[in-house]
ZAMI-328590 format. One record per residue: residue number from 1; residue in one letter; x, y, z of N, C-alpha, C, CB in turn. Coordinates in nm, 3 decimals, padded with zeros to 5 digits. Glycine has a CB too. Layout:
! residues N
[NUM a [X Y Z] [X Y Z] [X Y Z] [X Y Z]]
...
This chain:
! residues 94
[1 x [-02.972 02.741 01.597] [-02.909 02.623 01.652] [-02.900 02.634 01.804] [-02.770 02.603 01.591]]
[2 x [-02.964 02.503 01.837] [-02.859 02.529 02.001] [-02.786 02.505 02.005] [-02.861 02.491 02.118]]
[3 x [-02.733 02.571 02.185] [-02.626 02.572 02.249] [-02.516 02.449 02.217] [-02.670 02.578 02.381]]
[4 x [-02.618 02.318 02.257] [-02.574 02.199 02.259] [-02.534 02.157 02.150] [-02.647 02.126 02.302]]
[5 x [-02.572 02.154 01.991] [-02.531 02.167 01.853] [-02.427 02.241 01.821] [-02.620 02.212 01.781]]
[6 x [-02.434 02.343 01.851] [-02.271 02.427 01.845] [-02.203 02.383 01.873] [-02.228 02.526 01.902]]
[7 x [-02.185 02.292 02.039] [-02.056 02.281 02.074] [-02.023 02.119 02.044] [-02.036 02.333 02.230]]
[8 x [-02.144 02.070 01.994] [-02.134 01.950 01.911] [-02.038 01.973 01.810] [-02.262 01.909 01.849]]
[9 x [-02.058 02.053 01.761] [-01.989 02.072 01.627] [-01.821 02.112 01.612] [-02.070 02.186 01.561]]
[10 x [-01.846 02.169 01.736] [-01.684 02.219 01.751] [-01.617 02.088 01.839] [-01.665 02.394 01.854]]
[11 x [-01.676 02.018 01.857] [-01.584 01.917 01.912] [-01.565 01.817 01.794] [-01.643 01.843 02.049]]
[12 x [-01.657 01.807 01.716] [-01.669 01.699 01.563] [-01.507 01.775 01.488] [-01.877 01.746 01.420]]
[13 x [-01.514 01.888 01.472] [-01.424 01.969 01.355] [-01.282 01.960 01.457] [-01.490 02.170 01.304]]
[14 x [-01.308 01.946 01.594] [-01.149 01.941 01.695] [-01.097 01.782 01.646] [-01.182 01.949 01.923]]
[15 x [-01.169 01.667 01.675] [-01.168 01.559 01.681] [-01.127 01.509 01.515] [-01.296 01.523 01.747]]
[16 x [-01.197 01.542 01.438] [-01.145 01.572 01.241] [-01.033 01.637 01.222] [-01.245 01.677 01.140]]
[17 x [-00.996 01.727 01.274] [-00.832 01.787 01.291] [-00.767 01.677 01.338] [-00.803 01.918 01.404]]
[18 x [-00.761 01.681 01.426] [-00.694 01.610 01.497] [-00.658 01.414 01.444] [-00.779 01.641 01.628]]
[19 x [-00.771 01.354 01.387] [-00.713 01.258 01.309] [-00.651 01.263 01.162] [-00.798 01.179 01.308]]
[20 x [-00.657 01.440 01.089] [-00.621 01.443 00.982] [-00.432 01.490 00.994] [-00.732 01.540 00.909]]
[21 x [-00.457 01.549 01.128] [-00.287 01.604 01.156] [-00.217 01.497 01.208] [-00.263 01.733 01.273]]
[22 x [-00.269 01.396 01.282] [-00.211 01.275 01.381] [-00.133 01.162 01.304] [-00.340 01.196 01.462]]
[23 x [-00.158 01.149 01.180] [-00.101 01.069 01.068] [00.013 01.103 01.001] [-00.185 01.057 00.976]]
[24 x [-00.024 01.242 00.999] [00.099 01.307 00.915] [00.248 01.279 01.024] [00.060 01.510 00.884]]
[25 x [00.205 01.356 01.168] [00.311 01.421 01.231] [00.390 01.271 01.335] [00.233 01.574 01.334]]
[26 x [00.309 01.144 01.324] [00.405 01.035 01.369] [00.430 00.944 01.239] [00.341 00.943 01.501]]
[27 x [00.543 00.877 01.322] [00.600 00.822 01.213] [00.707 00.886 01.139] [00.511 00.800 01.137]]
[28 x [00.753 00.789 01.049] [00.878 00.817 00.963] [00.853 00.922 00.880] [00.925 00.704 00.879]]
[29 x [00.866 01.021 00.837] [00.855 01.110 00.727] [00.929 01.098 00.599] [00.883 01.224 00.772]]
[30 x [00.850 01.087 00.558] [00.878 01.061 00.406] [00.944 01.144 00.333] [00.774 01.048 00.334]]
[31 x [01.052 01.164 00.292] [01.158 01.243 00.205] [01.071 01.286 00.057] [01.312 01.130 00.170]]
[32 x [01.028 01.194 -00.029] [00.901 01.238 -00.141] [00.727 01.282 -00.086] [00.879 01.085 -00.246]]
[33 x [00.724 01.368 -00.157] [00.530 01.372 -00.142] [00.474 01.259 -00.199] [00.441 01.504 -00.233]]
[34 x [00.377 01.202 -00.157] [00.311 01.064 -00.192] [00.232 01.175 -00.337] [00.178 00.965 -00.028]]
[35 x [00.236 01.044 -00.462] [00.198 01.031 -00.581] [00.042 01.071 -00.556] [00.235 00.890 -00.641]]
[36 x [00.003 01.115 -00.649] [-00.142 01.071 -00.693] [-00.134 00.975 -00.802] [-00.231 01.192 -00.741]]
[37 x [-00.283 00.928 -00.809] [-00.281 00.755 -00.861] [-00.248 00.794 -00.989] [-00.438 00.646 -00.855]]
[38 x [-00.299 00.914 -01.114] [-00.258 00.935 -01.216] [-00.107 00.907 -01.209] [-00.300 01.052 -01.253]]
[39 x [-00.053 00.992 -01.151] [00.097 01.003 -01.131] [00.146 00.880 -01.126] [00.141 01.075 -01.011]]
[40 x [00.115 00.824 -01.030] [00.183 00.660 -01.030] [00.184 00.552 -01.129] [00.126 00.586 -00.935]]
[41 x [-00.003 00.596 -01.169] [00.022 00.507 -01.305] [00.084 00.508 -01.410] [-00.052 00.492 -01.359]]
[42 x [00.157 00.638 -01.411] [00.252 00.677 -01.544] [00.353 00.604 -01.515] [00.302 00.831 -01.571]]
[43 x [00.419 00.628 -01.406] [00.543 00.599 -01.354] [00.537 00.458 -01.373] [00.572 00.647 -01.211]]
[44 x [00.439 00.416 -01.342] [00.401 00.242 -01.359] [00.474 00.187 -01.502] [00.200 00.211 -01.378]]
[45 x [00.368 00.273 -01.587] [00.376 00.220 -01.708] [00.495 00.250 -01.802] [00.266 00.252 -01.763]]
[46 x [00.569 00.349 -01.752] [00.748 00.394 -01.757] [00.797 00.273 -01.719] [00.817 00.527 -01.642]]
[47 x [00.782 00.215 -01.655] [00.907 00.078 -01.604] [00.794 -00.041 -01.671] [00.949 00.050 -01.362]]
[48 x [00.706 -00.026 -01.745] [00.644 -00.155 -01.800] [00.587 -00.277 -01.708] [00.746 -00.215 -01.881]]
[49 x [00.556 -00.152 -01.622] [00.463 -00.261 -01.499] [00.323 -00.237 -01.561] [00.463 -00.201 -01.294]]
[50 x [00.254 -00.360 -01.496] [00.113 -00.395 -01.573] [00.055 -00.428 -01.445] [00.105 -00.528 -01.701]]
[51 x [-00.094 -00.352 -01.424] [-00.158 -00.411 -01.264] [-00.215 -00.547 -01.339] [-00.316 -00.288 -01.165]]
[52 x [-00.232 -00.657 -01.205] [-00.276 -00.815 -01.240] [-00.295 -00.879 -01.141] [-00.185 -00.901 -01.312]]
[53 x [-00.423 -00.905 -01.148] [-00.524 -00.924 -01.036] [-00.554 -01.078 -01.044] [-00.665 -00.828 -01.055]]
[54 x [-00.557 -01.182 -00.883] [-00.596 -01.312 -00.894] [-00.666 -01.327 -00.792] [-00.503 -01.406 -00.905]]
[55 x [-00.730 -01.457 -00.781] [-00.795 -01.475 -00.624] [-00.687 -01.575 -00.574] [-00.977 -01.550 -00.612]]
[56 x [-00.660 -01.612 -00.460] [-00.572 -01.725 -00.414] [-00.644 -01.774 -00.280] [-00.408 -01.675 -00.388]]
[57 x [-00.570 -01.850 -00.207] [-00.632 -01.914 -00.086] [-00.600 -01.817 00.044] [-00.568 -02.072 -00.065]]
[58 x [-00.645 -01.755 00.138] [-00.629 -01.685 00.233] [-00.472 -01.762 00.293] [-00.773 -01.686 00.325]]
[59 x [-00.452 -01.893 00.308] [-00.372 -01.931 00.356] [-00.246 -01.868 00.286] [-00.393 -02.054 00.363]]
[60 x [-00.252 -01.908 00.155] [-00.136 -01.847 00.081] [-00.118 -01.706 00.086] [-00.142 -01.878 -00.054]]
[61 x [-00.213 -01.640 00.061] [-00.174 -01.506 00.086] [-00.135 -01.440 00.201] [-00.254 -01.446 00.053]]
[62 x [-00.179 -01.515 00.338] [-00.107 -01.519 00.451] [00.037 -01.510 00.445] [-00.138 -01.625 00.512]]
[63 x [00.088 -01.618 00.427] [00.257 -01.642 00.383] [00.313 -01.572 00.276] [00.289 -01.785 00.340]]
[64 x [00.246 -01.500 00.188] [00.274 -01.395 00.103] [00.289 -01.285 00.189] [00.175 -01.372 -00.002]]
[65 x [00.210 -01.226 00.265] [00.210 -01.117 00.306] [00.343 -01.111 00.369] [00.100 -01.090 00.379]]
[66 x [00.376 -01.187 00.491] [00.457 -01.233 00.574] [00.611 -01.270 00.492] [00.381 -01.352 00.640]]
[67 x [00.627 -01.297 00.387] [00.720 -01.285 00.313] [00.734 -01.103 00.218] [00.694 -01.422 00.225]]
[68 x [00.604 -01.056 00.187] [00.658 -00.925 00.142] [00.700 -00.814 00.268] [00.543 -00.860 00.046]]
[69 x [00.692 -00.859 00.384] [00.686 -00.771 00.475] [00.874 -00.795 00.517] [00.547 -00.810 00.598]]
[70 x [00.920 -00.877 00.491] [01.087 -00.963 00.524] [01.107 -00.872 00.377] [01.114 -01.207 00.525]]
[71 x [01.063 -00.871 00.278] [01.144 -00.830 00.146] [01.108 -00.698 00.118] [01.114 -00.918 00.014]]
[72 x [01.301 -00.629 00.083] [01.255 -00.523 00.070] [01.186 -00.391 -00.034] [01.319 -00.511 00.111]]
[73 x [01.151 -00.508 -00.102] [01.043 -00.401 -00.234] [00.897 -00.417 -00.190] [01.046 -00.471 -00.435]]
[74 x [00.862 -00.474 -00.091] [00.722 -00.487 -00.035] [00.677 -00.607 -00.151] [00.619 -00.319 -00.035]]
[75 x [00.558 -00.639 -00.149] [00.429 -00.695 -00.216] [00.465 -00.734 -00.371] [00.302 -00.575 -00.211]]
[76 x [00.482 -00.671 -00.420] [00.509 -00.680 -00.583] [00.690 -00.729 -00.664] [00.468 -00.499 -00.633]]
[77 x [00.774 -00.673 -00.556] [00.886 -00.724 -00.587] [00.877 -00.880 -00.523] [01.001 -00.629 -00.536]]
[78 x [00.808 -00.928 -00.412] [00.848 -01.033 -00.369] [00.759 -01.183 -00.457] [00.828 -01.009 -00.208]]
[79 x [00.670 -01.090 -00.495] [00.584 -01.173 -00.655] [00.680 -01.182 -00.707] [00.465 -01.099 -00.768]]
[80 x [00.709 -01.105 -00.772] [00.793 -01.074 -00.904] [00.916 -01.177 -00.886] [00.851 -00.898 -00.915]]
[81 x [00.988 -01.193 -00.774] [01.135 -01.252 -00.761] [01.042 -01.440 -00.745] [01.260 -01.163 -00.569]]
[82 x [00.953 -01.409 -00.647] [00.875 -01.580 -00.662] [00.860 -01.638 -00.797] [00.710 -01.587 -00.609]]
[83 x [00.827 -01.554 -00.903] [00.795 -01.593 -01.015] [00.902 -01.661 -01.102] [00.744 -01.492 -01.068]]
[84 x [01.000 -01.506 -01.084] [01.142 -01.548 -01.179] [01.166 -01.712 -01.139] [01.310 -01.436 -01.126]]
[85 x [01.154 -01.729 -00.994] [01.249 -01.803 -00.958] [01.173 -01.945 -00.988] [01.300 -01.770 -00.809]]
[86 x [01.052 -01.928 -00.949] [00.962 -02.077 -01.059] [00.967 -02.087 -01.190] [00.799 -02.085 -01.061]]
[87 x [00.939 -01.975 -01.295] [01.021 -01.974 -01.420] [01.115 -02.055 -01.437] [01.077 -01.869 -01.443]]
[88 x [01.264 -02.039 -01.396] [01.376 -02.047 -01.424] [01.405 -02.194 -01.366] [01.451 -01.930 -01.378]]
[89 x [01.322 -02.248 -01.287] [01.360 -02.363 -01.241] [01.294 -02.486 -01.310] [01.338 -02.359 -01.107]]
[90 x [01.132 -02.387 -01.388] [01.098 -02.506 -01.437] [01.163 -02.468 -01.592] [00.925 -02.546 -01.418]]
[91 x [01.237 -02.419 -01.659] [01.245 -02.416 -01.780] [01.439 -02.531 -01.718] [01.223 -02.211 -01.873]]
[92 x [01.481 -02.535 -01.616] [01.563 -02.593 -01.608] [01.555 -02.765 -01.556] [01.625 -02.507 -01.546]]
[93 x [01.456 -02.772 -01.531] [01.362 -02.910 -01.570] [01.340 -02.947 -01.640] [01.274 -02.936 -01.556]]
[94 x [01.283 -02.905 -01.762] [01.266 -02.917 -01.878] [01.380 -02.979 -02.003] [01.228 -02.800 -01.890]]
């Protein structure tokens, strides 16, 4: 190898450190170790959550996002409470 390849390389493996440590060490630290996906999916399926997938309009999911980001269970609780709350209004229409 050359010179120039070597020190290619040691700047590739400085620069790969360095975005694998830079994530960890800012930011909030997390009190739990993050799940692996097995793991989560158990846990999932312990509370009788079911993954459920749709397409919608970019617009809407815009204002979704922007509403799970205000609520504090993120993404899936703020579904979840939208839903109840169309449920319950149309069975009180009814």
């Amino acid at each position: 190898m050359k010179k120039f390849d070597l020190e290619k390389n040691k700047a590739l493996k400085l620069t790969n450190g360095l975005k694998q440590n830079s994530s960890s060490s800012f930011g909030p630290q997390t009190a739990q170790p993050k799940l692996d996906k097995r793991e989560q999916r158990r846990l999932d399926q312990e509370k009788g959550l079911v993954p459920f997938a749709c397409k919608l309009d970019s617009d809407l999911v815009r204002q979704l996002q922007e509403l799970a980001a205000k609520h504090e269970g993120g993404m899936s609780e703020a579904l979840a409470d939208l839903l109840v709350k169309a449920g319950l209004e149309r069975k009180a229409a009814v």
